[in-house]
MDAnalysis code that builds the backbone (N, CA, C; Angstrom):
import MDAnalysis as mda
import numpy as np

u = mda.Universe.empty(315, n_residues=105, atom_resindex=np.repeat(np.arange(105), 3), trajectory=True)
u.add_TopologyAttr("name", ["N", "CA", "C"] * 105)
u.add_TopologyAttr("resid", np.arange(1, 106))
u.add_TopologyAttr("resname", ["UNK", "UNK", "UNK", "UNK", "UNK", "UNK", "UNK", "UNK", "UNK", "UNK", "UNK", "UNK", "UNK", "UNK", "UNK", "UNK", "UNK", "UNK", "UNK", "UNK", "UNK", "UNK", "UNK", "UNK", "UNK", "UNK", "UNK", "UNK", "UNK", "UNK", "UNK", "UNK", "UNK", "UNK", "UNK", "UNK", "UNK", "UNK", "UNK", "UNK", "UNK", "UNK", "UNK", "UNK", "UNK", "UNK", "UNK", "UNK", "UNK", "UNK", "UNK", "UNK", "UNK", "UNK", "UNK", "UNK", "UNK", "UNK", "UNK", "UNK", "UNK", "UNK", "UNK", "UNK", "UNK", "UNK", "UNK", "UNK", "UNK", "UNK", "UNK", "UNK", "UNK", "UNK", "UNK", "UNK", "UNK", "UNK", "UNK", "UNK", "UNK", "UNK", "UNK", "UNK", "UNK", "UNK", "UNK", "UNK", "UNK", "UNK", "UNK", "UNK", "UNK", "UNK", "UNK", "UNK", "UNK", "UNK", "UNK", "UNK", "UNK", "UNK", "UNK", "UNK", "UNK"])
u.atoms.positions = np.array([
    [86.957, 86.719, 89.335],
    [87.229, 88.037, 89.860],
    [88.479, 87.982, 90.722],
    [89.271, 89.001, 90.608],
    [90.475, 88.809, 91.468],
    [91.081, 89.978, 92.954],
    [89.395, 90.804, 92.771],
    [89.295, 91.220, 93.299],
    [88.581, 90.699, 94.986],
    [88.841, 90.797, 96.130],
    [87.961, 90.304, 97.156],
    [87.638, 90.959, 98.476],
    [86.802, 90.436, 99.075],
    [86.037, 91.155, 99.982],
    [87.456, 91.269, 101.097],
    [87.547, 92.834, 101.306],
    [88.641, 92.878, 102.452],
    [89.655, 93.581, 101.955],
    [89.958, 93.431, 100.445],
    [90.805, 93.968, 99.803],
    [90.888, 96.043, 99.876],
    [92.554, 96.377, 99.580],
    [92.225, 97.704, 99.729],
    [92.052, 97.920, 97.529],
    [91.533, 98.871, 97.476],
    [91.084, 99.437, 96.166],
    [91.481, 100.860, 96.012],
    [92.422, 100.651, 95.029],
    [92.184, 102.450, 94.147],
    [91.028, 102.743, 93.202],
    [90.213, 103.727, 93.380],
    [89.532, 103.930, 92.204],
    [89.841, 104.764, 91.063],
    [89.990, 103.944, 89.711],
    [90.091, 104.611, 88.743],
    [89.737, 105.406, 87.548],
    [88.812, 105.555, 87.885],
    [87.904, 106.661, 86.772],
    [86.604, 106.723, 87.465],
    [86.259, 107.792, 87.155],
    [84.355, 108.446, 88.008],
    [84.597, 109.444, 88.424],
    [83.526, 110.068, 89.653],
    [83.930, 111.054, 90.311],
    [84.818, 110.949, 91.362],
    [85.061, 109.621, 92.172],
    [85.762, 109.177, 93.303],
    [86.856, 108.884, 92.673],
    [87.602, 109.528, 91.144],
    [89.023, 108.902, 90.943],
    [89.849, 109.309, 91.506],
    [91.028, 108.153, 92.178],
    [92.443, 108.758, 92.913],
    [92.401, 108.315, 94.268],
    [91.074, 108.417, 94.720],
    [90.420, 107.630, 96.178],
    [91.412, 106.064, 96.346],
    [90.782, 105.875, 97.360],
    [90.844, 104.387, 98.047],
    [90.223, 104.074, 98.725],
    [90.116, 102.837, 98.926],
    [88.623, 102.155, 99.871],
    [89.097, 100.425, 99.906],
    [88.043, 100.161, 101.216],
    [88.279, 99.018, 101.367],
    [86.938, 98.286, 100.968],
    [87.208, 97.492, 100.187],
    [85.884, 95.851, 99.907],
    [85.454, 95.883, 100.715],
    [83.779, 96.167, 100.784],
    [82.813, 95.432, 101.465],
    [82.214, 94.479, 101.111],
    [81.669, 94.259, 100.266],
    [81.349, 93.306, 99.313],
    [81.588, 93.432, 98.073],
    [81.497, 92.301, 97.269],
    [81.572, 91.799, 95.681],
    [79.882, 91.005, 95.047],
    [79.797, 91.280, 94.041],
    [78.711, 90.679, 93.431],
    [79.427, 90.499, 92.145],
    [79.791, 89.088, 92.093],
    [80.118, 88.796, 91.080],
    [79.418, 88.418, 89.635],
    [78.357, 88.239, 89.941],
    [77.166, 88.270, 88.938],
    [76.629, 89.448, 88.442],
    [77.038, 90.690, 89.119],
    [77.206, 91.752, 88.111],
    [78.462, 92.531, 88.060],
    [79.228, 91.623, 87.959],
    [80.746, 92.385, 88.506],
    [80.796, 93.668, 88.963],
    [80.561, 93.740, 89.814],
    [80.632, 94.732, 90.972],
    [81.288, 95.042, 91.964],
    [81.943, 95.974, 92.662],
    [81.907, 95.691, 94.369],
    [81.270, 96.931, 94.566],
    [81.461, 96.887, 96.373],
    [80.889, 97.972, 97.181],
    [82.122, 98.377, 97.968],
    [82.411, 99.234, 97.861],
    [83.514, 100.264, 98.701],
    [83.541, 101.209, 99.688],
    [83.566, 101.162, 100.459],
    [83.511, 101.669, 101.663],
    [84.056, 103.206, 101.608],
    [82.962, 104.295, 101.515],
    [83.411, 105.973, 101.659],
    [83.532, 105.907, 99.736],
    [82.911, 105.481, 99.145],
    [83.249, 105.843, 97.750],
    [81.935, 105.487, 97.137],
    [81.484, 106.464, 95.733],
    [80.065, 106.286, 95.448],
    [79.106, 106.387, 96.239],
    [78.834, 107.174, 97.198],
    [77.572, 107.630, 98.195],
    [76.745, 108.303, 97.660],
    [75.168, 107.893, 97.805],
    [73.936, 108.063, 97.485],
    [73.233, 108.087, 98.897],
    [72.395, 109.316, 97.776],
    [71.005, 109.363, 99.487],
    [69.988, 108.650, 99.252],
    [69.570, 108.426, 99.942],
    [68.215, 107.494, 99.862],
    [67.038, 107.892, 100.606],
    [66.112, 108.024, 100.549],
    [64.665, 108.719, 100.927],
    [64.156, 107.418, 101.615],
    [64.497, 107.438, 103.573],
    [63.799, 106.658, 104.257],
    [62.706, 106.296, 104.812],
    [61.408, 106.036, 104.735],
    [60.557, 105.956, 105.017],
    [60.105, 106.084, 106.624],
    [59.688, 106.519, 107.704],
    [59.736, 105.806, 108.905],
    [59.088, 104.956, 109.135],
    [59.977, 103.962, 109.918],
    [59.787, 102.338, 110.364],
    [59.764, 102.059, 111.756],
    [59.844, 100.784, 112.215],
    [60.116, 100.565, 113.528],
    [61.380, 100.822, 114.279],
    [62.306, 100.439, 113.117],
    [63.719, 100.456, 113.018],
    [64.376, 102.179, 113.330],
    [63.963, 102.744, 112.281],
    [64.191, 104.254, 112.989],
    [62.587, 104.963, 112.388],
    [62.150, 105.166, 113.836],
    [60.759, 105.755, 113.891],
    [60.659, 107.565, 112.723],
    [61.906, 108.035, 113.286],
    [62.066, 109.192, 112.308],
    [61.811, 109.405, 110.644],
    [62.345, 108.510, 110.031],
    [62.599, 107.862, 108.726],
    [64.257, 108.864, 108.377],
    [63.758, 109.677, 107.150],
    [64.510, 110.804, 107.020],
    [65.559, 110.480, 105.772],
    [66.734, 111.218, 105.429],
    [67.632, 110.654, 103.952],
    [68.736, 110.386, 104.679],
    [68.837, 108.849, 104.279],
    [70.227, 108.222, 104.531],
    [71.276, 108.403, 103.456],
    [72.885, 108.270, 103.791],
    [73.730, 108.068, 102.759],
    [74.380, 107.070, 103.080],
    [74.499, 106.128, 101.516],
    [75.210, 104.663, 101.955],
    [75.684, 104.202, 100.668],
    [76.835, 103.255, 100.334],
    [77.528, 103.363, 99.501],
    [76.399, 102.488, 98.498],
    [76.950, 102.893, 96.834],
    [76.172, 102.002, 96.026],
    [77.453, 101.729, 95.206],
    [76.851, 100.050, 94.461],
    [78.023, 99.386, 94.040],
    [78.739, 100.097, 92.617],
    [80.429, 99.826, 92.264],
    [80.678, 100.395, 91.175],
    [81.126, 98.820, 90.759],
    [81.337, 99.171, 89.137],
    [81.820, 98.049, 88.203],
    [83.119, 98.028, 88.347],
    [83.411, 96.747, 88.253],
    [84.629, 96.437, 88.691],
    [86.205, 96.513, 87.614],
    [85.454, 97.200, 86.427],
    [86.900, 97.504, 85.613],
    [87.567, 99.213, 85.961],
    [86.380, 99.895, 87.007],
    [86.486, 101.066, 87.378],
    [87.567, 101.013, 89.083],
    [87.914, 99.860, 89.520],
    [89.006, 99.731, 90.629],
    [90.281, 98.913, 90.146],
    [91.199, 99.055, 91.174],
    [92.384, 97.959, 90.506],
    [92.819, 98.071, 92.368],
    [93.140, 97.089, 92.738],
    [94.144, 96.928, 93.783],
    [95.057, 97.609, 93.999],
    [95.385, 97.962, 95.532],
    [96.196, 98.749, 95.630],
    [97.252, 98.705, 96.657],
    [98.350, 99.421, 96.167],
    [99.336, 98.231, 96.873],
    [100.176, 98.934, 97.725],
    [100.128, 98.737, 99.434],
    [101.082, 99.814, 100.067],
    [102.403, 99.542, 99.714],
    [103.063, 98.537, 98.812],
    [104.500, 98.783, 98.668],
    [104.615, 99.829, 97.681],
    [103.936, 99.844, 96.669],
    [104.237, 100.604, 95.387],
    [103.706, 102.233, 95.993],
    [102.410, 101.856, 96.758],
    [101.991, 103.590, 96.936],
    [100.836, 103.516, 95.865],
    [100.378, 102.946, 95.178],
    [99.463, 103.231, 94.187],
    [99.162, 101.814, 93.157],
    [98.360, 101.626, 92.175],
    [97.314, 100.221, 91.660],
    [98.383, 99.485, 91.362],
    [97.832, 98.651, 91.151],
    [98.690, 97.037, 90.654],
    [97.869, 95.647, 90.478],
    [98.617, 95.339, 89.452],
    [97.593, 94.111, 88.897],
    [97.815, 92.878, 89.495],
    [96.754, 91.992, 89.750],
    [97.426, 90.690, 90.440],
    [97.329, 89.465, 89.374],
    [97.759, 88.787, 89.614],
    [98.453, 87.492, 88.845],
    [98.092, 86.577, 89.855],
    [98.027, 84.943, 89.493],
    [97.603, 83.850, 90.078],
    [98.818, 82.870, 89.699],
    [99.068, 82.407, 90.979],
    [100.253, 81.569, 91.063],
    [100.341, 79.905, 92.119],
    [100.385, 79.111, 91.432],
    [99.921, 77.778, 91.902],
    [101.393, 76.932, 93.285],
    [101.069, 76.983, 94.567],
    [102.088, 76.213, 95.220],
    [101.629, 75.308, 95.695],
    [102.823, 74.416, 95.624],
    [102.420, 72.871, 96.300],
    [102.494, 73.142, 98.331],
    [101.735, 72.901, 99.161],
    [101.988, 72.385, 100.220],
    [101.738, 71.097, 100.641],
    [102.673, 70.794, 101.411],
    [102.090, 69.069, 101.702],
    [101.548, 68.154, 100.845],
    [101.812, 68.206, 99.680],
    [101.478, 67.157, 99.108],
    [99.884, 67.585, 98.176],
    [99.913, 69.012, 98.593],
    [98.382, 69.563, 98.320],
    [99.088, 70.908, 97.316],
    [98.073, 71.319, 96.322],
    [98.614, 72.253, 95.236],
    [97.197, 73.371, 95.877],
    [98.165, 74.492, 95.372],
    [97.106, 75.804, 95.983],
    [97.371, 76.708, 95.358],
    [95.915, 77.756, 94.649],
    [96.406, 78.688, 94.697],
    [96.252, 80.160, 95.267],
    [97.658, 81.001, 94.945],
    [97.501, 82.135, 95.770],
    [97.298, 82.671, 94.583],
    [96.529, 84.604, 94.929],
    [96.799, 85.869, 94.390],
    [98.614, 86.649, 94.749],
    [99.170, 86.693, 93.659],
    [100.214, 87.446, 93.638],
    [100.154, 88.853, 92.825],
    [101.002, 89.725, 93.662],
    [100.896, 91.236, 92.935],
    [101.862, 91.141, 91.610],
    [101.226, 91.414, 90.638],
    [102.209, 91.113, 89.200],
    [103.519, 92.187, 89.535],
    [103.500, 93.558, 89.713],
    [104.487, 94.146, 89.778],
    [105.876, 93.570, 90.951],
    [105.504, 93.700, 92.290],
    [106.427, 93.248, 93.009],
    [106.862, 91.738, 93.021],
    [105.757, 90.744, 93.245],
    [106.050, 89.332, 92.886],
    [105.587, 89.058, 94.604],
    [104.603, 89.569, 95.428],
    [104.153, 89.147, 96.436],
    [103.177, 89.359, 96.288],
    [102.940, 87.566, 97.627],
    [102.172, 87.255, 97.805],
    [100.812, 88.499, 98.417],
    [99.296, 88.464, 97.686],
    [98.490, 89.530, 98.393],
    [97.237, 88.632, 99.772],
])
């Protein structure tokens, strides 16, 4: 996945298309993430100890991950990233690079 937790996201197709959001989490075992202010569902809370009230919460639920692409404040809008191998110290690493501009993300 080249997507990661922290990352900003455009979303591209659904009802939230055109949006942006930031990674909260990834589940890569169902290629997924969770996006922060995008895909909100209510949920029917029970009351608990936690909040004695119960009542309907809204909280994000995960989308599939061919439905975001990275997003890039140089360009203003998505961009694909690319993987690019540098040596430091004697040690090889690699980074995520933005395919369009050629920086480092």
């Amino acid at each position: 996945m080249r997507i990661r937790k922290g990352d900003t996201v455009y979303i591209r197709s659904g009802q939230y298309k055109g949006k942006t959001g930031r990674v909260l989490y990834v589940f890569p075992k169902k290629n997924q993430v969770l996006v922060e202010g995008v895909n909100m569902r209510k949920r029917h809370q029970r009351p608990t100890q936690k909040s004695p009230k119960g009542g309907i919460i809204t909280k994000e639920a995960p989308i599939h991950i061919s439905n975001v692409a990275l997003y890039s404040n140089a360009l203003g809008g998505p961009t694909k990233v690319t993987s690019r191998t540098i040596e430091e110290a004697g040690a090889k690493r690699r980074i995520r690079v933005d395919a369009r501009t050629g920086e480092e993300v």
